[in-house]
mmCIF file of the N, C-alpha and C atoms, coordinates in Angstrom:
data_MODEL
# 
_entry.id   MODEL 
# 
loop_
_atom_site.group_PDB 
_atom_site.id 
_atom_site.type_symbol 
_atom_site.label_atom_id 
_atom_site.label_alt_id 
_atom_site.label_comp_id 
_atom_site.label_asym_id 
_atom_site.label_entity_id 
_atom_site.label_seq_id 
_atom_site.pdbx_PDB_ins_code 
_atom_site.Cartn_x 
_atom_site.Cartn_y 
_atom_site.Cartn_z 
_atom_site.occupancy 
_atom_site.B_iso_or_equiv 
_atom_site.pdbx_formal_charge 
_atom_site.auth_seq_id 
_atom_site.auth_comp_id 
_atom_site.auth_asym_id 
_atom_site.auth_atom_id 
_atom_site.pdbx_PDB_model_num 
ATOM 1   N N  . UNK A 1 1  ? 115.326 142.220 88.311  1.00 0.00 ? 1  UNK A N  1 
ATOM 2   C CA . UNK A 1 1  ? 114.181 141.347 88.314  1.00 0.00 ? 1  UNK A CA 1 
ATOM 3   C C  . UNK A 1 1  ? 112.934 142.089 87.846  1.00 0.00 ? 1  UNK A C  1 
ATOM 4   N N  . UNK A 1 2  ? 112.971 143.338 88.029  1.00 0.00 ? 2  UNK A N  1 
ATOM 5   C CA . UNK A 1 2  ? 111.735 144.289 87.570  1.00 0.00 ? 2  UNK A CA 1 
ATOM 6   C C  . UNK A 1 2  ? 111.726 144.056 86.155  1.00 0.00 ? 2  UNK A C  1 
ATOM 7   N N  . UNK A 1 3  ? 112.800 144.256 85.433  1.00 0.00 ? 3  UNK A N  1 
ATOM 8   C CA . UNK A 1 3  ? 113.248 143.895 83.727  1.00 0.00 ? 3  UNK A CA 1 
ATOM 9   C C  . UNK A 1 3  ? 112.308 142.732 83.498  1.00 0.00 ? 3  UNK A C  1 
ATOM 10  N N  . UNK A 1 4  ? 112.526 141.652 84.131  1.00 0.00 ? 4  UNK A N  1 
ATOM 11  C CA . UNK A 1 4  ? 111.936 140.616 83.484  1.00 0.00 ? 4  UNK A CA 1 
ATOM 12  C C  . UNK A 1 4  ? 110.358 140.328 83.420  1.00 0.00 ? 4  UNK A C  1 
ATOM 13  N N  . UNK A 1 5  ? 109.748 140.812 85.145  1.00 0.00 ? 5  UNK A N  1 
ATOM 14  C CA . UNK A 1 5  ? 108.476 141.057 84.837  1.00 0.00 ? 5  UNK A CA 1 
ATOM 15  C C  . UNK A 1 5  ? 107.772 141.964 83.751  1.00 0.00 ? 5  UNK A C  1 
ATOM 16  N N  . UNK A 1 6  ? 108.718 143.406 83.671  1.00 0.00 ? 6  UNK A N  1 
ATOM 17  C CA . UNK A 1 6  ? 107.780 143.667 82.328  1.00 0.00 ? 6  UNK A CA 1 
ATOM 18  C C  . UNK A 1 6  ? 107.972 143.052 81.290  1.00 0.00 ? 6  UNK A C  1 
ATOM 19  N N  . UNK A 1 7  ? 108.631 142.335 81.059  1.00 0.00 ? 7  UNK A N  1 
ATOM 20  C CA . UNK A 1 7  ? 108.450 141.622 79.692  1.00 0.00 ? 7  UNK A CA 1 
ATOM 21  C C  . UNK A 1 7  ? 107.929 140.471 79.608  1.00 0.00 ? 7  UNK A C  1 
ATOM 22  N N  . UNK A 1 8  ? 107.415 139.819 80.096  1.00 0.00 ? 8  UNK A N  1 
ATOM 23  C CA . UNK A 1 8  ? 106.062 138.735 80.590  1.00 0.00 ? 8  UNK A CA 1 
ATOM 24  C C  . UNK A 1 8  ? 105.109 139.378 79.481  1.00 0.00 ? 8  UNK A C  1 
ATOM 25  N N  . UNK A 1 9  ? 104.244 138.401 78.775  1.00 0.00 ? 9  UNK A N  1 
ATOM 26  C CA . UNK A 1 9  ? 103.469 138.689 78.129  1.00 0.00 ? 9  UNK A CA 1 
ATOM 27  C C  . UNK A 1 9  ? 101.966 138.492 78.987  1.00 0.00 ? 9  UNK A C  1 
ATOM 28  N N  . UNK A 1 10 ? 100.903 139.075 78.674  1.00 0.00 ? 10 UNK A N  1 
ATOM 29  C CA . UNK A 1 10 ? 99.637  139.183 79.496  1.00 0.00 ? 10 UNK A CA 1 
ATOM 30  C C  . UNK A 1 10 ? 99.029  137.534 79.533  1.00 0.00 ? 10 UNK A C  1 
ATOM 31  N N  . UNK A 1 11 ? 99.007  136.993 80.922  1.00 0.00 ? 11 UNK A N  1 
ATOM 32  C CA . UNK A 1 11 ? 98.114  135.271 80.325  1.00 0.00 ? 11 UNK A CA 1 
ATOM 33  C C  . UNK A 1 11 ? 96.849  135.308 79.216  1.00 0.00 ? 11 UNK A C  1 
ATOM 34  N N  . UNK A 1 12 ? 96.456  136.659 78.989  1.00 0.00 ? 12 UNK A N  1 
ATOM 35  C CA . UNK A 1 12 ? 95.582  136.449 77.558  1.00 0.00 ? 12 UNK A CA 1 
ATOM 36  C C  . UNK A 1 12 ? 96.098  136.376 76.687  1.00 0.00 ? 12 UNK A C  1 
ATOM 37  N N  . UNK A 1 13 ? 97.124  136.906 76.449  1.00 0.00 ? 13 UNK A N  1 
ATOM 38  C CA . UNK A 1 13 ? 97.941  136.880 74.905  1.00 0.00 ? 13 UNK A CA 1 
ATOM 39  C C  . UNK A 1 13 ? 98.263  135.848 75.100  1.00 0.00 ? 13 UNK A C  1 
ATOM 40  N N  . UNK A 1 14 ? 98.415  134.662 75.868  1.00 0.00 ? 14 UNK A N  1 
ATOM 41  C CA . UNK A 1 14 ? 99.239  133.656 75.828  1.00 0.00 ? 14 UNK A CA 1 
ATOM 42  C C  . UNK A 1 14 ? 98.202  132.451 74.513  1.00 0.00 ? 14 UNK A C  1 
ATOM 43  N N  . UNK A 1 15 ? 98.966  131.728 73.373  1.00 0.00 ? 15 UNK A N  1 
ATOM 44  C CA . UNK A 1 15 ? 98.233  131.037 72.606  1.00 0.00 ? 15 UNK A CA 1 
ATOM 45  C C  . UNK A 1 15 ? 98.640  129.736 72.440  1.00 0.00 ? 15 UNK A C  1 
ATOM 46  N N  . UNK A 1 16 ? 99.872  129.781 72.840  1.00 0.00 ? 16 UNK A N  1 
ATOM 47  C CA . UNK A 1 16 ? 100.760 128.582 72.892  1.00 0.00 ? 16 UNK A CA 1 
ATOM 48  C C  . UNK A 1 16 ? 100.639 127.410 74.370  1.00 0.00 ? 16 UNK A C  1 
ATOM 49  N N  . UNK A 1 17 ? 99.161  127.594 74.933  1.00 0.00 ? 17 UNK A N  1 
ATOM 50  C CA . UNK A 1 17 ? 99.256  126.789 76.239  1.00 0.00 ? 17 UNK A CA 1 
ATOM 51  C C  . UNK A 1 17 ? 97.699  126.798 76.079  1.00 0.00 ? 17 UNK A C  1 
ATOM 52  N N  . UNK A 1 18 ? 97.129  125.232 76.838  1.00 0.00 ? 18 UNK A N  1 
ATOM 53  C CA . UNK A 1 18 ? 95.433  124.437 76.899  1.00 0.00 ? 18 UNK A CA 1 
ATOM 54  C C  . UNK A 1 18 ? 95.664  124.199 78.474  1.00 0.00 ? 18 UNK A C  1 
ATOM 55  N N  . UNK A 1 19 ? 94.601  125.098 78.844  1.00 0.00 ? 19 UNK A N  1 
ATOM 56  C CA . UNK A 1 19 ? 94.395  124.739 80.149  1.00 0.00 ? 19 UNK A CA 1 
ATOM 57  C C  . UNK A 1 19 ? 93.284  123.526 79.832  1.00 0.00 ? 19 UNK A C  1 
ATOM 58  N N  . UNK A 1 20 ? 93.071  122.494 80.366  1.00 0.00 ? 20 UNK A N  1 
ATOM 59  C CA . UNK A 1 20 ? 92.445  121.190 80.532  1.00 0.00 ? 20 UNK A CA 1 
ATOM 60  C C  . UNK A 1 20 ? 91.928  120.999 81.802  1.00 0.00 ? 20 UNK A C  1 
ATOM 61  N N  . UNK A 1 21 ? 90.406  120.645 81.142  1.00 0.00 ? 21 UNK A N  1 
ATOM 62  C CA . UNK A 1 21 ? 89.285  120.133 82.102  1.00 0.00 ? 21 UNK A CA 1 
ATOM 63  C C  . UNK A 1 21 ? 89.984  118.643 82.682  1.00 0.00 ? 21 UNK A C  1 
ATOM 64  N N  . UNK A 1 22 ? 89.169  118.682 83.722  1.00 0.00 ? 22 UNK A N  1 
ATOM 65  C CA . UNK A 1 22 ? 89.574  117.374 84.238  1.00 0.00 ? 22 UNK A CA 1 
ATOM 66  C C  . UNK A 1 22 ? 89.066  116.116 83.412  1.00 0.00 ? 22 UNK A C  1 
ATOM 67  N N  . UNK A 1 23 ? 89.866  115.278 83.393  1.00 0.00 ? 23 UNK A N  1 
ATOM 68  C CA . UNK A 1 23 ? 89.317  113.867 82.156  1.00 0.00 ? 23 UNK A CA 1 
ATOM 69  C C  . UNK A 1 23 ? 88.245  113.290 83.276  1.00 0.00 ? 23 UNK A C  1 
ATOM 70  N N  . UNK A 1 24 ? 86.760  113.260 82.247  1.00 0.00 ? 24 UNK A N  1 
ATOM 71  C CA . UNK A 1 24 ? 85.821  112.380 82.626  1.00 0.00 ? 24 UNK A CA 1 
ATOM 72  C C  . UNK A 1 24 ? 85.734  110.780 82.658  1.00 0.00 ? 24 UNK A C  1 
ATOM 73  N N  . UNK A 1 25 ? 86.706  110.526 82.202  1.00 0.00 ? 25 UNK A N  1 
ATOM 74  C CA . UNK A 1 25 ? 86.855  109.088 82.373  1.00 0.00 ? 25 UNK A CA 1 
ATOM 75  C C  . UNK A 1 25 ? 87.255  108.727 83.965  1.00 0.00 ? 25 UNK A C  1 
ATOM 76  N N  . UNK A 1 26 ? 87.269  107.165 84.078  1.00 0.00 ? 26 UNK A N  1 
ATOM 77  C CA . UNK A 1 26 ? 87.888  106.524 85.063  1.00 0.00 ? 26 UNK A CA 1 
ATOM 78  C C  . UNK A 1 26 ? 89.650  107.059 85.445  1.00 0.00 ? 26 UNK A C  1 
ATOM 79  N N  . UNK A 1 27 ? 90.262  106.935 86.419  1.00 0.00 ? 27 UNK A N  1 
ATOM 80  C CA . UNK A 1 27 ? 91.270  106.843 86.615  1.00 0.00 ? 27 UNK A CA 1 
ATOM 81  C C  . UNK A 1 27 ? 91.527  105.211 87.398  1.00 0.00 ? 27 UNK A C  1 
ATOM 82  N N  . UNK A 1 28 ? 93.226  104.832 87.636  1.00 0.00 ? 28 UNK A N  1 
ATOM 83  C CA . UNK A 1 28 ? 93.322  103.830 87.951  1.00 0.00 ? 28 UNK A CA 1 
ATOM 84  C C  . UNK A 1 28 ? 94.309  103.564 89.284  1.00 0.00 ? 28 UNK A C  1 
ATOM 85  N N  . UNK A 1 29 ? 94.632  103.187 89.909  1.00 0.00 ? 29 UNK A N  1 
ATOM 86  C CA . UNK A 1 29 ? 95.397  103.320 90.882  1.00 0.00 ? 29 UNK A CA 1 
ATOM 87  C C  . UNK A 1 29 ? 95.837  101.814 91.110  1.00 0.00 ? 29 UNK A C  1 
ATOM 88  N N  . UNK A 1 30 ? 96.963  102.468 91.265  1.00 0.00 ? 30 UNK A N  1 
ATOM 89  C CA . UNK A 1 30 ? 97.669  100.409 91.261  1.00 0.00 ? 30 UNK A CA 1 
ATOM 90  C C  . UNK A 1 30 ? 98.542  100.260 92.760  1.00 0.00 ? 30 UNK A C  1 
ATOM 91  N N  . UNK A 1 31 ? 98.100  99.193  93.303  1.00 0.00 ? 31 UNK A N  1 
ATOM 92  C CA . UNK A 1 31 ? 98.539  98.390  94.514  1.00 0.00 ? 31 UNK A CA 1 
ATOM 93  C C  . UNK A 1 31 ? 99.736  97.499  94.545  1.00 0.00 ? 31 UNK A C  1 
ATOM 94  N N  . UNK A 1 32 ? 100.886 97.873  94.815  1.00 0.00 ? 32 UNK A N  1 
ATOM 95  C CA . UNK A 1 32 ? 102.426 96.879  94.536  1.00 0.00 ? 32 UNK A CA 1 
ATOM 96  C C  . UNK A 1 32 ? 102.570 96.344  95.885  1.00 0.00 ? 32 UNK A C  1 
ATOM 97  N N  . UNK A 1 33 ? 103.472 95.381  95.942  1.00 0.00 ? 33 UNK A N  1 
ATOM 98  C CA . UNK A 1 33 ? 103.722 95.003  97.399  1.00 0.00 ? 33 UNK A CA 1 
ATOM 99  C C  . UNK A 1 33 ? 104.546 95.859  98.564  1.00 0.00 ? 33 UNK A C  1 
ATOM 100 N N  . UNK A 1 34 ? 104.610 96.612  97.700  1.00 0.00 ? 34 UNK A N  1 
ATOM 101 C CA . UNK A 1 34 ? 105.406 97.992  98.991  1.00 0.00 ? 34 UNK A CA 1 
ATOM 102 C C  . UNK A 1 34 ? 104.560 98.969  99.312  1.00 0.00 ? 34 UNK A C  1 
ATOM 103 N N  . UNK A 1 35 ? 103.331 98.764  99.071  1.00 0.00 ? 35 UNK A N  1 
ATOM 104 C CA . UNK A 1 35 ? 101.984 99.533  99.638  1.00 0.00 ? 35 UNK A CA 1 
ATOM 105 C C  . UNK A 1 35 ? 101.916 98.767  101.069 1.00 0.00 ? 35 UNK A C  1 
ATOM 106 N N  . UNK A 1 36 ? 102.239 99.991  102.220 1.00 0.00 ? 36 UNK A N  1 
ATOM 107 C CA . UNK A 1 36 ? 101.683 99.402  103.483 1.00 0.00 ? 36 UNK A CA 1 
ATOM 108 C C  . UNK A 1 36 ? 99.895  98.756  103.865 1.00 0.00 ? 36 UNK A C  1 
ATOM 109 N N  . UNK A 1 37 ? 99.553  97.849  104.423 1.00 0.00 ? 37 UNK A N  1 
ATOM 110 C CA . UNK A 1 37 ? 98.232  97.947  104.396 1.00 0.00 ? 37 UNK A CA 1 
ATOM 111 C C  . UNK A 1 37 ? 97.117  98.983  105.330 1.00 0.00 ? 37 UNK A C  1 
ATOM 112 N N  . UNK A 1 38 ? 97.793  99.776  106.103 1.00 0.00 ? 38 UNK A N  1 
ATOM 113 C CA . UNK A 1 38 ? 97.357  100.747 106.774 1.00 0.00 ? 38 UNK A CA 1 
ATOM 114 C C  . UNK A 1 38 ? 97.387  101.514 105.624 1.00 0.00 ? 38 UNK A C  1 
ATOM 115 N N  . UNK A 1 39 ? 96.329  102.298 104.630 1.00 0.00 ? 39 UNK A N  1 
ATOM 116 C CA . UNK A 1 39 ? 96.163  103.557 103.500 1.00 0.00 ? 39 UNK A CA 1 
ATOM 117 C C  . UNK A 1 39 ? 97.030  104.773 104.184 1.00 0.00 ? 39 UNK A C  1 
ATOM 118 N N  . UNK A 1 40 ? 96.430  105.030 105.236 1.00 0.00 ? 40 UNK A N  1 
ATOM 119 C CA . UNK A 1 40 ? 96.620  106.128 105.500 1.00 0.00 ? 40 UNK A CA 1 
ATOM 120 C C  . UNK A 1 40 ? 98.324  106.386 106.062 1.00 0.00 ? 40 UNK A C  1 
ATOM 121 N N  . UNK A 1 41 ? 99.016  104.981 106.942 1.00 0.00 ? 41 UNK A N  1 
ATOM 122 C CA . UNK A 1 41 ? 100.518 105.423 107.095 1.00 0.00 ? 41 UNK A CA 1 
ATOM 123 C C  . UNK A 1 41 ? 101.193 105.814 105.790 1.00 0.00 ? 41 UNK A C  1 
ATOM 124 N N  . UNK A 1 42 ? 102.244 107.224 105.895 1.00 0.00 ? 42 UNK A N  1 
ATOM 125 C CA . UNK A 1 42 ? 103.209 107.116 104.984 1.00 0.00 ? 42 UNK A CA 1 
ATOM 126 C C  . UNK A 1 42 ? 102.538 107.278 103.048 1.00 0.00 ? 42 UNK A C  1 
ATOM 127 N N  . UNK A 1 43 ? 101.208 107.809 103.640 1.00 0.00 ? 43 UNK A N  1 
ATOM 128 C CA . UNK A 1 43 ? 100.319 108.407 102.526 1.00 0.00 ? 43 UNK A CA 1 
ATOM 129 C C  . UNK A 1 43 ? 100.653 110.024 102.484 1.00 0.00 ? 43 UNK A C  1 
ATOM 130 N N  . UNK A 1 44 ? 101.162 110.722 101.516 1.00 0.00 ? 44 UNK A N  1 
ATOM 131 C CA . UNK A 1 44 ? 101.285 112.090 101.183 1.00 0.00 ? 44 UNK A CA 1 
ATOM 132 C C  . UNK A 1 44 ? 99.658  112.579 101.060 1.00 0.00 ? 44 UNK A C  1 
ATOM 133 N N  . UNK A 1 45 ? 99.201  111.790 100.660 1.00 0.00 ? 45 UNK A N  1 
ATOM 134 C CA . UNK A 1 45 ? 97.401  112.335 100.281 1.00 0.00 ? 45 UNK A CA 1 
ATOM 135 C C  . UNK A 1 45 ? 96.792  112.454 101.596 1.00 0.00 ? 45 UNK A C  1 
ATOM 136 N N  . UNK A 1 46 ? 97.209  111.732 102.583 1.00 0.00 ? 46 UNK A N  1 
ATOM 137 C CA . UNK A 1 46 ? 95.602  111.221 103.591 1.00 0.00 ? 46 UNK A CA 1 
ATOM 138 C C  . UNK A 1 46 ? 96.265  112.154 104.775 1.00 0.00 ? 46 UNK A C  1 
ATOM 139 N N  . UNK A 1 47 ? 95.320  112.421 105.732 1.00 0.00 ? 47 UNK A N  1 
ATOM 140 C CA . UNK A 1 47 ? 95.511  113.656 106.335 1.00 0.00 ? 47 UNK A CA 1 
ATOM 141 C C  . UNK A 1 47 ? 95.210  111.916 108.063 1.00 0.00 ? 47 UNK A C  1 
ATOM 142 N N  . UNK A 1 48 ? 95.104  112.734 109.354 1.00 0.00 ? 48 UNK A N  1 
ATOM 143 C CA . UNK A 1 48 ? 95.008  112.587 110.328 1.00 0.00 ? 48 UNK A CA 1 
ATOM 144 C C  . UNK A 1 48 ? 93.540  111.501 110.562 1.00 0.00 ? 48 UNK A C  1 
ATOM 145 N N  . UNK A 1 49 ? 92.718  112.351 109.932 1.00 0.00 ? 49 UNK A N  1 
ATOM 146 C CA . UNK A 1 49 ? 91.154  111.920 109.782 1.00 0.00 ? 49 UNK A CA 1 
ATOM 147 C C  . UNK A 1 49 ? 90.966  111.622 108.555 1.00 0.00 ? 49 UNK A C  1 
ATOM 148 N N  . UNK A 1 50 ? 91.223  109.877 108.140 1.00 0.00 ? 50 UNK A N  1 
ATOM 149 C CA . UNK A 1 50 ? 91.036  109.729 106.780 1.00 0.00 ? 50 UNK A CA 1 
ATOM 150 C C  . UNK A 1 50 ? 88.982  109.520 106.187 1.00 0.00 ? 50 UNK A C  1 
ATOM 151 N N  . UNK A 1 51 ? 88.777  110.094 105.329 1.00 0.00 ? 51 UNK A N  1 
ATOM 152 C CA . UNK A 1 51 ? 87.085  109.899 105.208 1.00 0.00 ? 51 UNK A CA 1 
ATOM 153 C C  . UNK A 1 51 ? 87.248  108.632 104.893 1.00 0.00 ? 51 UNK A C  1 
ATOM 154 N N  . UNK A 1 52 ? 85.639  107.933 105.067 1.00 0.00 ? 52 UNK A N  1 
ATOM 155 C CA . UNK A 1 52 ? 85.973  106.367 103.919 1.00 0.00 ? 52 UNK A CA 1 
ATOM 156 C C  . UNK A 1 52 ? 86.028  106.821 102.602 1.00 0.00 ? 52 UNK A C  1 
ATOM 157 N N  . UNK A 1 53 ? 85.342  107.523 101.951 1.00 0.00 ? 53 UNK A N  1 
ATOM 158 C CA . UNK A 1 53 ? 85.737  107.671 100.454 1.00 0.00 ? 53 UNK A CA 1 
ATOM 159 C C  . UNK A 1 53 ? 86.897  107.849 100.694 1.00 0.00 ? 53 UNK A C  1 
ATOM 160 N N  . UNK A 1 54 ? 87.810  108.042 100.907 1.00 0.00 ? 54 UNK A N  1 
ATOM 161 C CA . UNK A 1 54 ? 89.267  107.745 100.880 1.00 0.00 ? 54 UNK A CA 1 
ATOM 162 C C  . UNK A 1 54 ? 89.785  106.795 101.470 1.00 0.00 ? 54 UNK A C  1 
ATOM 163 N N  . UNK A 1 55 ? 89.397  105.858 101.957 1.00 0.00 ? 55 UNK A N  1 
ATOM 164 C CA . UNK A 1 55 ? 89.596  104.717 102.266 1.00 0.00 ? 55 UNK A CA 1 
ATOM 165 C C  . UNK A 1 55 ? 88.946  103.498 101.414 1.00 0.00 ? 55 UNK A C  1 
ATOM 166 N N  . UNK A 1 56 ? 87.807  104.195 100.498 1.00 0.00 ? 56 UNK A N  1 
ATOM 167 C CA . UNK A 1 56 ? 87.169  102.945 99.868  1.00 0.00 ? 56 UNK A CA 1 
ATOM 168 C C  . UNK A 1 56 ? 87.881  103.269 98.386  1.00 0.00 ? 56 UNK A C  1 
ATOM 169 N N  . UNK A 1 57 ? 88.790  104.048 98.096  1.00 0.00 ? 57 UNK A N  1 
ATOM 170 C CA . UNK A 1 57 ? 89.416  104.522 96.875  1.00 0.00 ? 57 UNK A CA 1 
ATOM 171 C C  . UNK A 1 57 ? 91.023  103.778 97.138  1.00 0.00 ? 57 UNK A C  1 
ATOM 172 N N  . UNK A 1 58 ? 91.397  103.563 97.790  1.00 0.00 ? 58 UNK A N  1 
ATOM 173 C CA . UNK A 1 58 ? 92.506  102.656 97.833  1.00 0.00 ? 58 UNK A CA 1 
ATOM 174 C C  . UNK A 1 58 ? 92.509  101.084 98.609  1.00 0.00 ? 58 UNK A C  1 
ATOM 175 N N  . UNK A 1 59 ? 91.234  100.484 98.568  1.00 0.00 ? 59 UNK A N  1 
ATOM 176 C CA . UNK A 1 59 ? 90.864  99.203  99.058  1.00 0.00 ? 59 UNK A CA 1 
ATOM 177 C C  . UNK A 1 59 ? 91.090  98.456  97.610  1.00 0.00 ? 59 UNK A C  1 
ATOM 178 N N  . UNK A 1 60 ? 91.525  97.255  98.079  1.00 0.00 ? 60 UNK A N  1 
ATOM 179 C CA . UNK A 1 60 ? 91.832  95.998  97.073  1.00 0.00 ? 60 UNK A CA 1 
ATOM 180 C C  . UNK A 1 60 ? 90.165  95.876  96.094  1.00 0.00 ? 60 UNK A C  1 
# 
């Protein structure tokens, strides 16, 4: 496994990869009928203490 790390090229030499800003546009988020109406049950995103901006980001 030592073999392979030295042969890793330096992430500066790298030319073949765009790290990307975040898009300034809108994003969109879509509501299906298998969205519980509690946001926060069975949400991977929302923690214990959901903020309202995270509650006013997945309201109808």
């Amino acid at each position: 496994m030592d073999i392979q790390k030295n042969n890793l090229p330096d992430f500066k030499e790298l030319n073949d990869r765009v790290i990307a800003e975040p898009s300034p546009s809108p994003s969109i988020a879509i509501k299906t009928n298998l969205d519980s109406d509690d946001i926060t049950k069975e949400n991977p995103y929302s923690t214990s203490h959901a903020s309202s901006e995270f509650k006013n980001f997945f309201k109808e």
